[in-house]
C-alpha positions as CSV (number, residue, x, y, z in Angstrom):
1,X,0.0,0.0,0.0
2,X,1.5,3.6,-1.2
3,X,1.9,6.4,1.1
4,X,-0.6,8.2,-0.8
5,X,-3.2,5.5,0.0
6,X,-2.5,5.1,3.8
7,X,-2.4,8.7,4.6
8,X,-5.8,9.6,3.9
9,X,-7.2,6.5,5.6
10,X,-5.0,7.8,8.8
11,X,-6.5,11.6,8.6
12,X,-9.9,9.3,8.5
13,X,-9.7,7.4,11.7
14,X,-8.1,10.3,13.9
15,X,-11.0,12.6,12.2
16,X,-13.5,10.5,12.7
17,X,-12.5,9.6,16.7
18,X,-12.1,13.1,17.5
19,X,-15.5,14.5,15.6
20,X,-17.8,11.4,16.8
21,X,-20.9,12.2,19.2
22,X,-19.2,11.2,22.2
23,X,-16.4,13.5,21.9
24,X,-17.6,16.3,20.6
25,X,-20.2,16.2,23.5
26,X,-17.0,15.4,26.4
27,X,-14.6,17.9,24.8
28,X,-17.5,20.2,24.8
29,X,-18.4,19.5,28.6
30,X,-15.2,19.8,29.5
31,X,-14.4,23.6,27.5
32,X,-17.7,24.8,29.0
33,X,-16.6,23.7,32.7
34,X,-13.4,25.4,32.2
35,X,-14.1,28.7,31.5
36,X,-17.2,29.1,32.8
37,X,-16.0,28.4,36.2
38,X,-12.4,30.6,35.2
39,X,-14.9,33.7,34.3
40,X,-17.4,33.0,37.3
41,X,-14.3,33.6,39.4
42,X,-13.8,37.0,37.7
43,X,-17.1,38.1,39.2
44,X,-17.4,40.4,42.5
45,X,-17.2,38.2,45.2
46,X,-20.4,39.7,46.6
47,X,-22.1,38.3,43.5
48,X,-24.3,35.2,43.9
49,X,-22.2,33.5,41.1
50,X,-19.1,33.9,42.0
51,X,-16.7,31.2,42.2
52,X,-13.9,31.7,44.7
53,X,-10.5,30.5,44.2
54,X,-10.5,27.8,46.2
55,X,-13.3,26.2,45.0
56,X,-11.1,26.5,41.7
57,X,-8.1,24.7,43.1
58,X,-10.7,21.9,44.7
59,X,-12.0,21.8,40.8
60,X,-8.6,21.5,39.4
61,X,-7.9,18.6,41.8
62,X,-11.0,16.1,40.6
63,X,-9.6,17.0,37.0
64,X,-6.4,15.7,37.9
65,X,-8.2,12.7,39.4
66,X,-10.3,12.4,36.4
67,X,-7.2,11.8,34.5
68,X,-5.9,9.2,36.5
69,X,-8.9,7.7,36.5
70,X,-9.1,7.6,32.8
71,X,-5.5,5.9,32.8
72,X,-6.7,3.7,34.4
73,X,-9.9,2.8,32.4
74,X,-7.4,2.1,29.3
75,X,-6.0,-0.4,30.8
76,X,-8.8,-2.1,32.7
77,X,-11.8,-1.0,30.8
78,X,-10.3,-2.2,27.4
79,X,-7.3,-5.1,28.2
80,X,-8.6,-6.0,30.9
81,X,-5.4,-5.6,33.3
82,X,-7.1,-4.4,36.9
83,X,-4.4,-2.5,38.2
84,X,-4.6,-2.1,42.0
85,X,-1.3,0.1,41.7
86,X,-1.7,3.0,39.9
87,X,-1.9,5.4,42.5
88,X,2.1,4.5,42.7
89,X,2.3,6.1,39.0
90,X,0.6,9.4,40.3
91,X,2.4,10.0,43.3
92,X,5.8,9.5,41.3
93,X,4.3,12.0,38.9
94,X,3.6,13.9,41.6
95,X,7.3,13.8,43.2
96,X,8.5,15.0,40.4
97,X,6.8,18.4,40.5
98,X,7.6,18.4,44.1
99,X,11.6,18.3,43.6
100,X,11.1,21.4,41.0
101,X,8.7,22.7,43.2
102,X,11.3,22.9,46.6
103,X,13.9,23.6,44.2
104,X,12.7,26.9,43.6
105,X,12.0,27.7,47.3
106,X,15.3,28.8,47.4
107,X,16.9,30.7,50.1
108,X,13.3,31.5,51.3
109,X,13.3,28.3,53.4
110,X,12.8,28.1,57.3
111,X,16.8,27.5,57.6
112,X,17.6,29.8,54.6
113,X,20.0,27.2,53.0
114,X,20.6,28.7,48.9
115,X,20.2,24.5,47.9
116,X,19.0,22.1,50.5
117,X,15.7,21.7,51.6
118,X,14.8,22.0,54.9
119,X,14.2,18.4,55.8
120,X,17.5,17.8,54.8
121,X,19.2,20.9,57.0
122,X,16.7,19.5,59.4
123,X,18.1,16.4,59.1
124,X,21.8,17.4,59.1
125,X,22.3,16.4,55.2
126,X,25.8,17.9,54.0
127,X,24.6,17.8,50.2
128,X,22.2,17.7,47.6
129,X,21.6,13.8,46.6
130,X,22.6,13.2,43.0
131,X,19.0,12.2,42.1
132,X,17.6,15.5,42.9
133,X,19.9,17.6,40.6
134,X,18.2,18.8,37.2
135,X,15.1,19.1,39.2
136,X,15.5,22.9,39.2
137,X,15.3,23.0,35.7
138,X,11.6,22.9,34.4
139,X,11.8,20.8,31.0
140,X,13.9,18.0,33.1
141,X,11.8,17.9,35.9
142,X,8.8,17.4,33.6
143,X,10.2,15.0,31.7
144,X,10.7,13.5,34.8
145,X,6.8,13.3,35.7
146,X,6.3,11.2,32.6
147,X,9.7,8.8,32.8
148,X,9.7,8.1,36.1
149,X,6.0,6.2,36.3
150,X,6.7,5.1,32.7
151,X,10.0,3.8,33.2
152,X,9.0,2.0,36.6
153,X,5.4,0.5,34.4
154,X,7.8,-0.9,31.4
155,X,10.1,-2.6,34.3
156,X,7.4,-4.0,36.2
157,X,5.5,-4.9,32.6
158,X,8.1,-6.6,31.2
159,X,8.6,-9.1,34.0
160,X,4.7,-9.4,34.8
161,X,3.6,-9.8,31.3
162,X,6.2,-11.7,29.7
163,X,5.4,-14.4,33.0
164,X,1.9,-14.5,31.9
165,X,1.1,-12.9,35.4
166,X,-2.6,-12.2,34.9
167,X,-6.3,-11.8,36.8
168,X,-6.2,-11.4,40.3
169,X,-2.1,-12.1,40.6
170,X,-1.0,-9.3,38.7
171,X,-3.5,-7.1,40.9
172,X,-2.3,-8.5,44.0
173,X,1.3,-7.9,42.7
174,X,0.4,-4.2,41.3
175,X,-0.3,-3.4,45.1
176,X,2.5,-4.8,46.5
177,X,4.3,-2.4,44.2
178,X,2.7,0.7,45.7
179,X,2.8,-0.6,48.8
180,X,6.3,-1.2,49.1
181,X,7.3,2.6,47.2
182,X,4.9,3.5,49.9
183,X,6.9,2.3,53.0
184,X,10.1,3.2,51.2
185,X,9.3,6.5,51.3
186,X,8.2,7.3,54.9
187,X,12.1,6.7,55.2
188,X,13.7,10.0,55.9
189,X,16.7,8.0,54.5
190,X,15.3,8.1,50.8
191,X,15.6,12.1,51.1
192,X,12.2,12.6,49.6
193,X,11.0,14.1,53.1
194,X,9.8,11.2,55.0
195,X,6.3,11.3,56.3
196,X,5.7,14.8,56.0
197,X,6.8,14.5,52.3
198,X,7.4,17.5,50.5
199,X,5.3,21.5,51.0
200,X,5.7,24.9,51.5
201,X,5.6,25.5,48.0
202,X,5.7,29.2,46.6
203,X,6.9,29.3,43.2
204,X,6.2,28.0,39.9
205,X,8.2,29.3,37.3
206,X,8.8,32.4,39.0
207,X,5.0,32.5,39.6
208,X,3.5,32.7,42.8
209,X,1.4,29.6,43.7
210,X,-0.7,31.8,45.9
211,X,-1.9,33.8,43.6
212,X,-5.6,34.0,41.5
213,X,-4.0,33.7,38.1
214,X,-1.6,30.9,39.2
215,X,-4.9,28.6,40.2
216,X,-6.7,29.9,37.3
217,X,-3.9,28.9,34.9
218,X,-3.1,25.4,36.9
219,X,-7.3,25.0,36.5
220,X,-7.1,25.6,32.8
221,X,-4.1,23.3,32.6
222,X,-5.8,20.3,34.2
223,X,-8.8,20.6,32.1
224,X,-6.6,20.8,28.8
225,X,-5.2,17.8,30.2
226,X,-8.2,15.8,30.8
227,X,-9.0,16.8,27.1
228,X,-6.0,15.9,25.6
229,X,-6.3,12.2,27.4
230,X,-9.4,11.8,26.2
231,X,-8.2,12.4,23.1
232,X,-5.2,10.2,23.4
233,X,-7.2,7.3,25.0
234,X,-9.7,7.9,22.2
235,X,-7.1,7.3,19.5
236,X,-5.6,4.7,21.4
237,X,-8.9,2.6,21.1
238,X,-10.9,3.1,18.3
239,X,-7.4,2.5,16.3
240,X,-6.4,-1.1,15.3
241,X,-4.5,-1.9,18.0
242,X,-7.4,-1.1,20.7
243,X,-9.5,-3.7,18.4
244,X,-6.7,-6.2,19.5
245,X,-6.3,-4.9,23.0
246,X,-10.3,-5.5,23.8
247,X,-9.8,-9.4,22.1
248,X,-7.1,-9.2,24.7
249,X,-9.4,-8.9,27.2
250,X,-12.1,-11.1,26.0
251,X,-10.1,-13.5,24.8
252,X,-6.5,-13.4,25.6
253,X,-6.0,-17.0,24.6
254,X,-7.6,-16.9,21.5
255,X,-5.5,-13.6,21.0
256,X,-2.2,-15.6,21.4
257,X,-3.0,-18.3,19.3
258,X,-4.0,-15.9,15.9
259,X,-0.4,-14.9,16.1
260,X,-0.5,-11.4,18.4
261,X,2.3,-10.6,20.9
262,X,-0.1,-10.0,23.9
263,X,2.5,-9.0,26.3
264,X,3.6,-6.4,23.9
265,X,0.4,-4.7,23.6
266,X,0.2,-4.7,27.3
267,X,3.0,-3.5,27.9
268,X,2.6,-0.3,25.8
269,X,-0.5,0.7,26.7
270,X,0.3,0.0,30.9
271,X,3.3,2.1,30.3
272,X,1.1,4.6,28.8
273,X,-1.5,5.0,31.0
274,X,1.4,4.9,33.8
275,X,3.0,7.9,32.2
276,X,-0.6,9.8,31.9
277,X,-1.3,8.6,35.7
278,X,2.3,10.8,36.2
279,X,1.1,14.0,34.5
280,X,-2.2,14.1,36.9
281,X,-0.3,13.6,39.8
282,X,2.5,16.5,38.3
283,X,-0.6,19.1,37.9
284,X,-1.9,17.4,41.2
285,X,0.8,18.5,43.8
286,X,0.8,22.4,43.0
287,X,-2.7,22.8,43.5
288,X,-3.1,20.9,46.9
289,X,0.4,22.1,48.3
290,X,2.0,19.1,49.4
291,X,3.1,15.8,48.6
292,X,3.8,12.9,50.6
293,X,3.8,9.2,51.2
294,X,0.1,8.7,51.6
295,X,-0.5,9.1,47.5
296,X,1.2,5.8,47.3
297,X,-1.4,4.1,49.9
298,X,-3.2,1.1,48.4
299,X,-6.6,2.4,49.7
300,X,-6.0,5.6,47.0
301,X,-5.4,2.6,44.5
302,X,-8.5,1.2,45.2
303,X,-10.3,4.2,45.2
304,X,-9.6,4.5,41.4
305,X,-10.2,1.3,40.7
306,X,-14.0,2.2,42.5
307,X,-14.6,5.5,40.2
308,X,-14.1,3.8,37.1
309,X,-16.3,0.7,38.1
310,X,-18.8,3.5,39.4
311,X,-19.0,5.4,36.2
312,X,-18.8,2.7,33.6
313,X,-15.7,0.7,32.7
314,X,-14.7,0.8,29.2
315,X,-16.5,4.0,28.0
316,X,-13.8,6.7,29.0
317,X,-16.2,9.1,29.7
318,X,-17.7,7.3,32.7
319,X,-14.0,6.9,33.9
320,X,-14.3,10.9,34.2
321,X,-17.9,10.6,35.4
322,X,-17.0,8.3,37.9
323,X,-14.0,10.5,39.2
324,X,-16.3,13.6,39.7
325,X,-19.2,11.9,41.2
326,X,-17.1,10.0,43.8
327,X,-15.3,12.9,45.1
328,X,-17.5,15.5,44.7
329,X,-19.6,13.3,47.4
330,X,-16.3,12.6,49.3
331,X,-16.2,16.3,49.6
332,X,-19.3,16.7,50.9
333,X,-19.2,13.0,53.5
334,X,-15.9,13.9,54.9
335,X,-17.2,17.3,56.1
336,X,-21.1,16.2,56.8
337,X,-20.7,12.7,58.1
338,X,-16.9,11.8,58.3
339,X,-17.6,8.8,60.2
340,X,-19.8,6.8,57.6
341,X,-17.6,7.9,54.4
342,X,-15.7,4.2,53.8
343,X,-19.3,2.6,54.4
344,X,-21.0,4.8,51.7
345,X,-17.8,4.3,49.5
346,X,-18.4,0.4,50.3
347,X,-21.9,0.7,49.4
348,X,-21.4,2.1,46.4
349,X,-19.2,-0.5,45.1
350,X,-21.7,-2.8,46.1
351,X,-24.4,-1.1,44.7
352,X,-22.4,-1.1,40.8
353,X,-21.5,-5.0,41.5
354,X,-24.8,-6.0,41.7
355,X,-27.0,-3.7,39.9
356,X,-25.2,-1.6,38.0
357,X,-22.2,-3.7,36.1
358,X,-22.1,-1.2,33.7
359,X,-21.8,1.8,35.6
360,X,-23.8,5.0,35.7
361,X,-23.1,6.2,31.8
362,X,-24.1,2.0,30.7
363,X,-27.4,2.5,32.9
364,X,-28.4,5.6,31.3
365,X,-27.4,4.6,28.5
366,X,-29.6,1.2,28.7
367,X,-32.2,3.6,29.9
368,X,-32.3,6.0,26.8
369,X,-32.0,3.3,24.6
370,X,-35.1,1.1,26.0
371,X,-37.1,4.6,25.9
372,X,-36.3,5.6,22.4
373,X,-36.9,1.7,21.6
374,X,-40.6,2.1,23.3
375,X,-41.1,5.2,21.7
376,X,-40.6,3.6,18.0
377,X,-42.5,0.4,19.0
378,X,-45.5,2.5,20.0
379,X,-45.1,4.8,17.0
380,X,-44.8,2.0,14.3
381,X,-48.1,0.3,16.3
382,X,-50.0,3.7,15.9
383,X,-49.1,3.8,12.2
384,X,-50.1,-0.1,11.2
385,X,-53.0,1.0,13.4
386,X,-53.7,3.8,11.5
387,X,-53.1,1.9,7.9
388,X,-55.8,-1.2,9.0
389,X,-58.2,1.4,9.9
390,X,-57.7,3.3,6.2
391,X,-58.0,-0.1,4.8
């Protein structure tokens, strides 16, 4: 096949991914969120509308969590891998922004030190450790957010998936991962902070963090993010190789014998969705002020794995759905009723085991579709109806 033939067939599939229903509607959805809530914030404060700044930083975060939870429906929701580690992948994302992050701090720290940190004056360290230099250079630091998960996904890939590790093994061992990053990093000796992690953020590219149009921008950022995941998921599996990566999951046997290198495809599209995991983590840490050990915590992994299953596995779109119903009403339990949060979060995943396998976009989906079918039913009924009478 010629270059000249390929080429438009390419420009087809990408065009027709990006300008279907479904994403038109998403990308639209998430535009409108965007700057509708960046001019609401513009408004007076003593108007009834306005939005105030924090509630824009508590935005920004369930973006960045709707990201993660998309990276995680690529590779549950359509290769059927159920990672119970990729909370691991965002807090490694998320340690890399930190390093830049204290880097810039400066001589403005408690102890005034022009390089250290100051856990590490604290902690009477005589020098920067030599994994922490580049980190106060921006382009390394976010290259970092994306090599760091990735690099630690294609390790732990290559060994798991080339063993044939699969089903409820490879979950066990995915949270064993983050389990074990997570008690190597309480260590003060790992110089990431310990168990107070890393804070007291002020600068981001010379910008400060406390300011309106910092959040704003960080906002606008995370929604641009989500989009261009979307998009990148999107492409990822209407394309050929997401055709093969759903017979994976149906069928991973069958895949194997018609000649596919299963542990290939897994690889690339776990390392993927580790490395987009990283980048909601990266835009994660400057709008919440602090990093630290407890991002690593299997419960968070879990969590995830709960959003996705609540919104809809294997739709994308309920992956985000999912994310932003789960912790808009974690926002709400925590403050209201702290003490029955887990057992609502419980319920919940009880609730989509049993009645809704789906998830909420597959039940309104379900819904829409056995309406309109009623309505056509009824409407072809009325017109035979109508034709026997004539007759």
């Amino acid at each position: 096949m010629t270059e000249a033939n390929t080429t438009p067939r390419y420009s087809s599939w990408v065009l027709s991914a990006l300008t279907d229903r479904t994403s038109v509607s998403v990308l639209g959805a998430i535009g409108a969120l965007a700057i509708a809530c960046v001019l609401l914030n513009q408004l007076p404060e003593s108007s009834a509308f306005h939005v105030p700044t924090y509630m824009i930083s508590l935005f920004g975060k369930y973006l960045c969590y709707a990201v993660l939870a998309l990276s995680v429906d690529l590779v549950w929701g359509y290769c059927g891998i159920l990672s119970l580690g990729h909370g691991a992948f965002f807090a490694l994302g998320g340690y890399a922004m930190g390093m830049y992050l204290m880097r810039q701090i400066g001589d403005r720290g408690v102890y005034g030190h022009p390089i250290l940190p100051d856990f590490m004056v604290f902690l009477n360290w005589e020098e920067l450790p030599w994994y922490w230099y580049g980190f106060d250079f921006f382009p390394f630091a976010m290259l970092m957010v994306v090599v760091a998960p990735g690099a630690l996904a294609f390790v732990f890939g290559w060994f798991a998936f080339r063993s044939r590790v699969t089903g409820v093994y490879l979950s066990i061992i995915t949270q064993a991962m983050t389990y074990a990053l997570m008690l190597a990093f309480f260590q003060n000796d790992m110089g990431f902070g310990g168990n107070n992690g890393l804070t007291d953020f002020k600068d981001l590219m010379g910008f400060d963090l406390r300011s309106d149009g910092v959040r704003n921008w960080l906002f606008l950022s995370s929604a641009a993010t989500l989009a261009i995941g979307y998009i990148l998921c999107r492409l990822v599996t209407t394309s050929r190789m997401g055709k093969v990566l759903i017979a994976i999951r149906d069928a991973e046997s069958r895949a194997r014998f018609l000649g596919y290198r299963v542990e290939y495809y897994k690889l690339f599209v776990f390392t993927l969705s580790a490395m987009l995991a990283g980048v909601a983590g990266a835009l994660y840490v400057p709008q919440v002020g602090i990093i630290n050990p407890g991002e690593f915590a299997p419960l968070i992994s879990i969590e995830i794995v709960i959003w996705v299953a609540l919104g809809g596995r294997g739709y994308l779109y309920g992956a985000i759905v999912g994310a932003l119903v789960v912790n808009i009403a974690k926002s709400y339990f925590t403050v209201a009723f702290p003490e029955i949060w887990l057992f609502f979060l419980g319920g919940l995943f009880v609730l989509v085991t049993l009645f809704m396998p789906r998830g909420i976009v597959g039940l309104v989906g379900e819904t829409i579709g056995s309406a309109y079918g009623s309505m056509k039913g009824s409407a072809r009924r009325r017109a035979e109806a109508m034709g026997g009478a004539d007759d």
